[in-house]
C-alpha positions in Angstrom: -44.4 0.5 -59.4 -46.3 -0.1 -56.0 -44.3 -2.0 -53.3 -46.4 -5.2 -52.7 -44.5 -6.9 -49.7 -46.7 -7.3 -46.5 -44.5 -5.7 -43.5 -43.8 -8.3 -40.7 -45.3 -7.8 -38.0 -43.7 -6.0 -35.3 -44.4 -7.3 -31.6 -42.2 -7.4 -28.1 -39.8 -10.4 -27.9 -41.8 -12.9 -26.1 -40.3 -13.6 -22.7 -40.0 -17.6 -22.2 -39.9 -19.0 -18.7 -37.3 -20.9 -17.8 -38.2 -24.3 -17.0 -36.4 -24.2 -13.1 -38.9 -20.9 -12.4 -42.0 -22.9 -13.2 -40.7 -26.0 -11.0 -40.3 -23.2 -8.2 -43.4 -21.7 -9.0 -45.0 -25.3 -8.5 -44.0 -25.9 -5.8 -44.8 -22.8 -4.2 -48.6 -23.5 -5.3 -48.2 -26.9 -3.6 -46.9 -25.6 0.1 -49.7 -23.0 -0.1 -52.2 -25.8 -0.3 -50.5 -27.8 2.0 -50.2 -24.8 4.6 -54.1 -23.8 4.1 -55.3 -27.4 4.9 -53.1 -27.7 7.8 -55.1 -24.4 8.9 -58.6 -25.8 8.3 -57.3 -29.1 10.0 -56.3 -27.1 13.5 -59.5 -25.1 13.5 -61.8 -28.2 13.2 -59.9 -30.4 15.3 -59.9 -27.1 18.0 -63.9 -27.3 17.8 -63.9 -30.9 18.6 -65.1 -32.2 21.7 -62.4 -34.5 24.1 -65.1 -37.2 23.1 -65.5 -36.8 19.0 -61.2 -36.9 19.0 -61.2 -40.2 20.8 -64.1 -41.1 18.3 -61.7 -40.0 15.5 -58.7 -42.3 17.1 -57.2 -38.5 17.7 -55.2 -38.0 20.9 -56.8 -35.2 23.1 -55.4 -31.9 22.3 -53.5 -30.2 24.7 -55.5 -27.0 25.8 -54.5 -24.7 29.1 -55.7 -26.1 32.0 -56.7 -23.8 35.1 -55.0 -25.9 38.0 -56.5 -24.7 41.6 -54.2 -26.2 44.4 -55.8 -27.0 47.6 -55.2 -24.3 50.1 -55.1 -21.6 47.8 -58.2 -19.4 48.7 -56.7 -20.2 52.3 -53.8 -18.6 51.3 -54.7 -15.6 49.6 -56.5 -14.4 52.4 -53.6 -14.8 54.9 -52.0 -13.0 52.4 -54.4 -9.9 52.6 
């Protein structure tokens, strides 16, 4: 007589995520986003005039400033 049972099907044990991987997982995704607008906020806010910030209600950005004391050419060649 013929065996006529199906054979269950044989597959890897499915590997279930625990819940606290997914919440870190989450909120990994969320400081990435966070991090890449802060990035796109710098870079347009670095391209913006001293006049379009105050427009914005932005305080001026603080950028190197070149200060030249009075004198200092004077010096410099007394100096040679």
């Amino acid at each position: 007589m013929a065996h006529t049972e199906t054979p269950a099907a044989v597959s890897a044990p499915k590997r279930q995520v625990s819940e606290s991987r997914v919440n870190s997982i989450t909120i990994l995704a969320a400081a990435v986003r966070q991090w890449r607008r802060a990035v796109a906020r710098r870079k347009v806010l670095a391209d913006l005039t001293p006049d379009q910030l105050r427009d914005i209600g932005q305080p001026e950005i603080n950028r190197p400033v070149l200060e030249i004391k009075a004198g200092l050419m004077t010096n410099l060649m007394s100096m040679r």
